[in-house]
C-alpha positions as CSV (number, residue, x, y, z in Angstrom):
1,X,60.2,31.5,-43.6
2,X,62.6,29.4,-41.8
3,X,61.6,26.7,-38.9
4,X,61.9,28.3,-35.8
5,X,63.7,26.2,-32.9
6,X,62.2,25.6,-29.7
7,X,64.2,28.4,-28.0
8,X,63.7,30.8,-30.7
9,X,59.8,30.4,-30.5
10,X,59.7,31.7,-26.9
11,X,59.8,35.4,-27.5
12,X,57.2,35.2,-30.2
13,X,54.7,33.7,-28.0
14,X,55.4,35.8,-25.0
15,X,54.5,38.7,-27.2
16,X,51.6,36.9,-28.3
17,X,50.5,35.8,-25.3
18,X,50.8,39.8,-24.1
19,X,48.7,40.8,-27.1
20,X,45.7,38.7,-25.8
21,X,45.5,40.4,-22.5
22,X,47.5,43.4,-22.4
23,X,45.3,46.3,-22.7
24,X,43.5,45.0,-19.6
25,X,40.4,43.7,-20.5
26,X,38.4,41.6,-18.0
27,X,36.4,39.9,-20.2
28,X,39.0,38.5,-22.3
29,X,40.9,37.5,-19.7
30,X,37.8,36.0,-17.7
31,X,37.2,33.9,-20.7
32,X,41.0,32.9,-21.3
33,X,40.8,31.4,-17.8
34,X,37.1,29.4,-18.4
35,X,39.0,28.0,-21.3
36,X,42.0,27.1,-18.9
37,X,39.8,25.5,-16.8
38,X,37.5,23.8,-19.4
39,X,40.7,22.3,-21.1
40,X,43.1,21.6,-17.6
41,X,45.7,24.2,-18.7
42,X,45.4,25.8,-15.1
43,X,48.3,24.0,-13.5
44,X,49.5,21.7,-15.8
45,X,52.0,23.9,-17.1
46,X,51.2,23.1,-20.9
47,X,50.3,19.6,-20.4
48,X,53.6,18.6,-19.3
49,X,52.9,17.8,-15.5
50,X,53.0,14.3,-14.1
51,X,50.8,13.5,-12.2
52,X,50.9,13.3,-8.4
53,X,49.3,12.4,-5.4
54,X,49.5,11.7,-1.8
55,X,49.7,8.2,0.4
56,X,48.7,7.6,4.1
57,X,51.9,5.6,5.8
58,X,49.5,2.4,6.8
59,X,51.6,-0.1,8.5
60,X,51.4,-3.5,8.0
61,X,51.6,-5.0,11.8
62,X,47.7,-5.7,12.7
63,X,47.9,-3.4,15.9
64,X,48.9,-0.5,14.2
65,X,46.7,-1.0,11.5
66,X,43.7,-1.5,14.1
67,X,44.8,2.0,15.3
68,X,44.9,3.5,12.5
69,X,41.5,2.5,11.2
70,X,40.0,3.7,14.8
71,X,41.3,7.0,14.0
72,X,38.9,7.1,10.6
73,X,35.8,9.4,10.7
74,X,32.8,7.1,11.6
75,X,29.3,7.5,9.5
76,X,27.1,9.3,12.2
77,X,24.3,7.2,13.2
78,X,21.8,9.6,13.2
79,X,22.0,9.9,9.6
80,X,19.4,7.1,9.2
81,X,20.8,5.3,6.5
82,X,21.5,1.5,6.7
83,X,23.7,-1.0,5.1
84,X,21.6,-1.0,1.9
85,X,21.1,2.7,1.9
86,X,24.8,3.1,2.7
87,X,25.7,0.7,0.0
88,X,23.4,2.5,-2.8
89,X,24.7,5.7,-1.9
90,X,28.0,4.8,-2.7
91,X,27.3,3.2,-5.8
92,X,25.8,6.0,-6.7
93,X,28.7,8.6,-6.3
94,X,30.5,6.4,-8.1
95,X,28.5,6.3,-11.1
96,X,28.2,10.0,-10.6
97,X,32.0,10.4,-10.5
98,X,32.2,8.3,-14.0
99,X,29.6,10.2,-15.6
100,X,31.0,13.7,-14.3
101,X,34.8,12.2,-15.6
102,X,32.9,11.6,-18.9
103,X,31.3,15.1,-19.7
104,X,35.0,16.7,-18.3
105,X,37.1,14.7,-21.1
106,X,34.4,15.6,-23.4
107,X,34.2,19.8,-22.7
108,X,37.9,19.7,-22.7
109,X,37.9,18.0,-26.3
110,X,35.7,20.9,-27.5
111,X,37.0,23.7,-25.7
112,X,40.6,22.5,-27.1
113,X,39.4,23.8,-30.3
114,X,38.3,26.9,-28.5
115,X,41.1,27.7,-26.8
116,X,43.4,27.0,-30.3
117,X,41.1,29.3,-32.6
118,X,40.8,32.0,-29.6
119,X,44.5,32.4,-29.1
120,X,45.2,32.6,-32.7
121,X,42.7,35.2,-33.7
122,X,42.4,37.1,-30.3
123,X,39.1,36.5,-31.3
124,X,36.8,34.8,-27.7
125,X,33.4,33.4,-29.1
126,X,32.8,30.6,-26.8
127,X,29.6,29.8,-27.7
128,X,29.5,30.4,-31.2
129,X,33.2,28.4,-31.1
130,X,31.2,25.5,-29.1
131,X,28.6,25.1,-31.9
132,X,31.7,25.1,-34.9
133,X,33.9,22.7,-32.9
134,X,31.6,20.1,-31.5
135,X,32.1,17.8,-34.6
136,X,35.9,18.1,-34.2
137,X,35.8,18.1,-30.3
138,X,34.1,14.7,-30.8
139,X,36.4,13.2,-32.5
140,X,39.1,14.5,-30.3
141,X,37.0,13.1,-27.0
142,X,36.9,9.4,-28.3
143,X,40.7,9.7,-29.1
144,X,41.3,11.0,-25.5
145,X,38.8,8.5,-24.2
146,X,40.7,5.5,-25.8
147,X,43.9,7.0,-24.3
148,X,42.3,7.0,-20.9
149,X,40.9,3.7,-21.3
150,X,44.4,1.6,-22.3
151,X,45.5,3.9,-19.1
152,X,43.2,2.5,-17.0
153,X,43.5,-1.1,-18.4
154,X,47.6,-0.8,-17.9
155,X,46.9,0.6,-14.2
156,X,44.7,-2.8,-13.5
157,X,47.0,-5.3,-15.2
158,X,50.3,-4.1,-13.6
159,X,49.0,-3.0,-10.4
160,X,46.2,-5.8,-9.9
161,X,47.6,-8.9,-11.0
162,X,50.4,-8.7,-8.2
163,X,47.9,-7.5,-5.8
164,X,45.8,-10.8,-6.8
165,X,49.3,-12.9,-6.7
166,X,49.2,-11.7,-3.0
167,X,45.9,-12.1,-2.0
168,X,46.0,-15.8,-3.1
169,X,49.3,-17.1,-2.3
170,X,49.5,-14.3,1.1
171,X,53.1,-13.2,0.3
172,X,52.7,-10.8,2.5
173,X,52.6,-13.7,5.4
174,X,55.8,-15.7,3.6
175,X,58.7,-14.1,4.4
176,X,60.5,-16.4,1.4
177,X,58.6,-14.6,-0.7
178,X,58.7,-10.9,0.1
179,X,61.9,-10.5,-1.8
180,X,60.6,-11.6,-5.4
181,X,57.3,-9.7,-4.5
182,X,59.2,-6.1,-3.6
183,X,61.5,-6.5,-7.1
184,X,58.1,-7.0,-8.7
185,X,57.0,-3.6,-7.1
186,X,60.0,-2.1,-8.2
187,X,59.5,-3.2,-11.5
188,X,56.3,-2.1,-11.6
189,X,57.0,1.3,-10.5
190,X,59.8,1.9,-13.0
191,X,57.1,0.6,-15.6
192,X,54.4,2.9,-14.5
193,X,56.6,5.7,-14.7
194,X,57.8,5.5,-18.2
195,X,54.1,4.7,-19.3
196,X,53.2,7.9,-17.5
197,X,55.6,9.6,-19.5
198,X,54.4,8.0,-22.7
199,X,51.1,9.0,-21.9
200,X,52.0,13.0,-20.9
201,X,53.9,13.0,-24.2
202,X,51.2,11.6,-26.2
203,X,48.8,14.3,-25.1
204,X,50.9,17.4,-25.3
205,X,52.0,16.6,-28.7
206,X,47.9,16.2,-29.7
207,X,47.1,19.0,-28.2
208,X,49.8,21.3,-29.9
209,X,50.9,19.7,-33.2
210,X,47.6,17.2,-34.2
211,X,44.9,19.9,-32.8
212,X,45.9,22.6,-35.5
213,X,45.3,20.3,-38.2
214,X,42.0,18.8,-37.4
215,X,41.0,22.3,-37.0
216,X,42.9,23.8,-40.5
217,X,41.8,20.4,-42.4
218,X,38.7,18.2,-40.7
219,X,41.5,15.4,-40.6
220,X,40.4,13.1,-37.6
221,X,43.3,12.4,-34.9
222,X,44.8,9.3,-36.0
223,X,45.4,10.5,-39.1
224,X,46.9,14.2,-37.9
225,X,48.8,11.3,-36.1
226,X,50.4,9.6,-38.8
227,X,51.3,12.6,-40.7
228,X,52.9,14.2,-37.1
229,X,55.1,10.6,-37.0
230,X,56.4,11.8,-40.5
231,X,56.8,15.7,-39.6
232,X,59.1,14.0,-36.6
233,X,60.8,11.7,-38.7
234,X,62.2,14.3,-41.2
235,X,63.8,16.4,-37.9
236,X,63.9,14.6,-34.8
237,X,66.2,16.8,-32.9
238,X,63.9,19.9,-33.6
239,X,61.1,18.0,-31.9
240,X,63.0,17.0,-29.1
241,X,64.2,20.4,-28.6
242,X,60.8,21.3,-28.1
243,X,59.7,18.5,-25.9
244,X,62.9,19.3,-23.7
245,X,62.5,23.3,-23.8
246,X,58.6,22.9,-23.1
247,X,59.7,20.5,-19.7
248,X,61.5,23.5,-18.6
249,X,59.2,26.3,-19.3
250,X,56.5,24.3,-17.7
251,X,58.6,23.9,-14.4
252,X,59.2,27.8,-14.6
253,X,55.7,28.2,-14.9
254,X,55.1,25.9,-11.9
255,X,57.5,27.8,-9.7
256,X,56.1,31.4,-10.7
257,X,52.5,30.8,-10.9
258,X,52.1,28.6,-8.4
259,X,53.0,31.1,-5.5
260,X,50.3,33.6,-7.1
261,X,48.1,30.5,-7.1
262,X,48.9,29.8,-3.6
263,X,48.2,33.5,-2.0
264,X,44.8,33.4,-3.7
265,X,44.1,30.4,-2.5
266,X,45.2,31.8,1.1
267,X,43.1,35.0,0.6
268,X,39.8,33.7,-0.8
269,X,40.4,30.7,1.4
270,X,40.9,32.2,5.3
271,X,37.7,34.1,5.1
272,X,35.6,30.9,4.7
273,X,37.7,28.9,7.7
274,X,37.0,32.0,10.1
275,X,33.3,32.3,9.2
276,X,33.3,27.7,9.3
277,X,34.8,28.1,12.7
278,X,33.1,31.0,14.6
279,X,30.1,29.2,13.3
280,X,31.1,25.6,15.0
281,X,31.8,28.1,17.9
282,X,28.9,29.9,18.3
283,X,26.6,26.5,18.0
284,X,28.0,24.0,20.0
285,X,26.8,20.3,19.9
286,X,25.9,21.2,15.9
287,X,27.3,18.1,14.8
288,X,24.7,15.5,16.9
289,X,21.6,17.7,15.5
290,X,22.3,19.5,11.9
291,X,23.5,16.7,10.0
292,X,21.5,14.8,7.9
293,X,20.9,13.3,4.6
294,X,19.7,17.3,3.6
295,X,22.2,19.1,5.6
296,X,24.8,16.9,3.9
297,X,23.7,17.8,0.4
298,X,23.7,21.3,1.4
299,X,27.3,21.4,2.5
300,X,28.3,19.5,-0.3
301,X,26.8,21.8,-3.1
302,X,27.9,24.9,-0.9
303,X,31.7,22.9,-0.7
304,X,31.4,22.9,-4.5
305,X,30.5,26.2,-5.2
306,X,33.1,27.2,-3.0
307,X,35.9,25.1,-4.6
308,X,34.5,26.6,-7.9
309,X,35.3,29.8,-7.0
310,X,38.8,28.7,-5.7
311,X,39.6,27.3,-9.0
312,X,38.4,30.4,-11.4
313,X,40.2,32.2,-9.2
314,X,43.1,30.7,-9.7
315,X,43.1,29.9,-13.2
316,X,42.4,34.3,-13.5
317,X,46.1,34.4,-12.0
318,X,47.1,31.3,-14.5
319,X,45.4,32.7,-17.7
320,X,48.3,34.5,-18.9
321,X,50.1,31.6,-18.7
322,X,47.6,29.4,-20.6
323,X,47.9,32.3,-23.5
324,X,51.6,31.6,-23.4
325,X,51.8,28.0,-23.5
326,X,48.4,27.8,-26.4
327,X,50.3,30.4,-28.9
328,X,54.5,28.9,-28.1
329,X,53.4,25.7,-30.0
330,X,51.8,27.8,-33.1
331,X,55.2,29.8,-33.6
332,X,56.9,26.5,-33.0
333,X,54.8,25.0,-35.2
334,X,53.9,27.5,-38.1
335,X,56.6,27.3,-40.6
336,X,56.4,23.2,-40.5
337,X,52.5,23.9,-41.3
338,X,51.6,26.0,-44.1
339,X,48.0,26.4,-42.9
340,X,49.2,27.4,-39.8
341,X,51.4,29.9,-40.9
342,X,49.2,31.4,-43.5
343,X,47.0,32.5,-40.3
344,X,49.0,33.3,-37.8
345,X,51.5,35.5,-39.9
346,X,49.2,37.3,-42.6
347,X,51.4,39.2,-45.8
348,X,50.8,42.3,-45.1
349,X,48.5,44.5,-47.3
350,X,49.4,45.7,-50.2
351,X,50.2,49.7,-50.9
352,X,47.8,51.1,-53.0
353,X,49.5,52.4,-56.0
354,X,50.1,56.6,-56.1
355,X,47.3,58.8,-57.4
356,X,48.3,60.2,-61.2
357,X,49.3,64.0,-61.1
358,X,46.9,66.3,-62.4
């Protein structure tokens, strides 16, 4: 069978991706979108986003600054925490936040494998598929962990060492020395940026062409690695047709899905805001009596719960996509990988031979 090109793979998985879900049935599809969730395929359009984020425009004249700041939520004081308290409970979120970062790059390292083997086989075990695939999703979370660590290590040398250069010298005070200081930033930008992209492409190429074969051989990620680098080598333009056609499809994705995201977000989302504010309404003053240390916890867990249901809600709406963009890099992918192929195109069976006449 000849290597399909990037293009030629689309239909294929389209009609894949309509197999899994098409006759409706809700729990197939309620499980397609747990495993978009577990693995962050809901809105990432394959892997292939960049990620974003937003800034607050803080000025750097004192005045406005002051102003600024005096427009910040102030901790109630009847919350009866002090500075120590205050200090502790911080600490602790942040350790929280660590730990919960820790246990998400490790489900989504397991449920990977999930995802891959439930695609190919229409077959949606998740338990039984989390047993099987906790060795290899182990392997696959220290990989992802190292790549999150160099991340993080390239974030703090490129982004902190100027911010240190400022602090100590007070650039921003020295007019002489703004202009060096903003080339640096722009430097440093230009530099994130392609290490961003580095990073995206690393991960959507373990995900699509190093996952199958720790799953088809037990190899372990660096070496899936190595032989990728040679798969690549022998037909460079095929890959890069991929990357490039996978870029597109994942901006198509981001356009259509992301209005159906949006409405259910609008209609799970205007029921809660009516029922918050005729509740602020109808009990004025709650702010200087209900909230406490409890009261907080409450609202946070029911937040949570609520933001839960937001997300498996939307990532319902996204599962045919996640289908889509799990099976495109197994057609892609099949006729460059034997094992692969062997699975996800079976001969057909043989015709049993006529009966003899009588």
């Amino acid at each position: 069978m000849p290597p399909k090109s990037a293009i030629d793979a689309v239909s294929p998985a389209i009609e894949h991706a309509r197999r899994q879900i098409f006759p409706l049935r809700w729990a197939t599809w309620a499980r397609l979108a747990l495993l978009g969730l577990a693995t962050g395929e809901l809105g990432s359009g394959g892997g292939c986003n960049v990620p974003g984020g937003f800034h607050v425009p803080i000025t750097t004249g004192s005045g406005r600054t002051d102003q600024f700041l005096a427009t910040l939520p102030k901790l109630p004081p009847h919350l009866g925490l002090g500075p120590a308290q205050f200090v502790a409970l911080v600490t602790v979120l942040i350790l929280l936040m660590v730990l919960l970062g820790l246990v998400g790059i490790y489900v989504a390292s397991v449920s990977r494998f999930i995802l891959f083997e439930s695609v190919l086989t229409g077959q949606y075990h998740l338990r039984q598929g989390w047993r099987r695939w906790q060795p290899q999703g182990s392997r696959l979370f220290v990989f992802n962990l190292g790549l999150v660590l160099i991340s993080l290590a390239v974030l703090m040398v490129v982004i902190g060492v100027p911010v240190l250069l400022a602090v100590m010298y007070g650039w921003w005070r020295r007019g002489q020395a703004l202009g060096p200081f903003l080339l640096y930033i722009a430097l440093m930008v230009m530099a994130m940026g392609a290490f961003m992209l580095a990073f995206l492409l690393v991960h959507v190429l373990t995900k699509d062409f190093v996952v199958p074969q720790m799953a088809f051989e037990g190899l372990g990620p660096l070496a899936g690695w190595r032989r990728l680098l040679a798969m690549m080598d022998r037909e460079r333009a095929g890959y890069a047709g991929y990357v490039g056609m996978k870029i597109v499809l994942a901006m198509a994705s981001a356009v259509l899905f992301g209005i159906l995201v949006f409405i259910v977000a609008l209609v799970v989302a205007v029921p809660v805001v009516i029922f918050v504010v005729i509740g602020v309404i109808a009990a004025p003053g709650i702010g200087t009596w209900i909230w406490n240390p409890y009261t907080l916890t409450v609202a946070a867990v029911a937040g949570c719960l609520a933001f839960a249901a937001l997300m498996f809600a939307a990532a319902l709406v996204y599962a045919p996509a996640t289908a889509f963009f799990t099976a495109y890099p197994m057609h892609f992918f099949a006729a460059r990988y034997p094992a692969l192929a062997a699975v996800l195109y079976p001969p057909p069976p043989l015709l049993a031979p006529p009966a003899p006449a009588t």
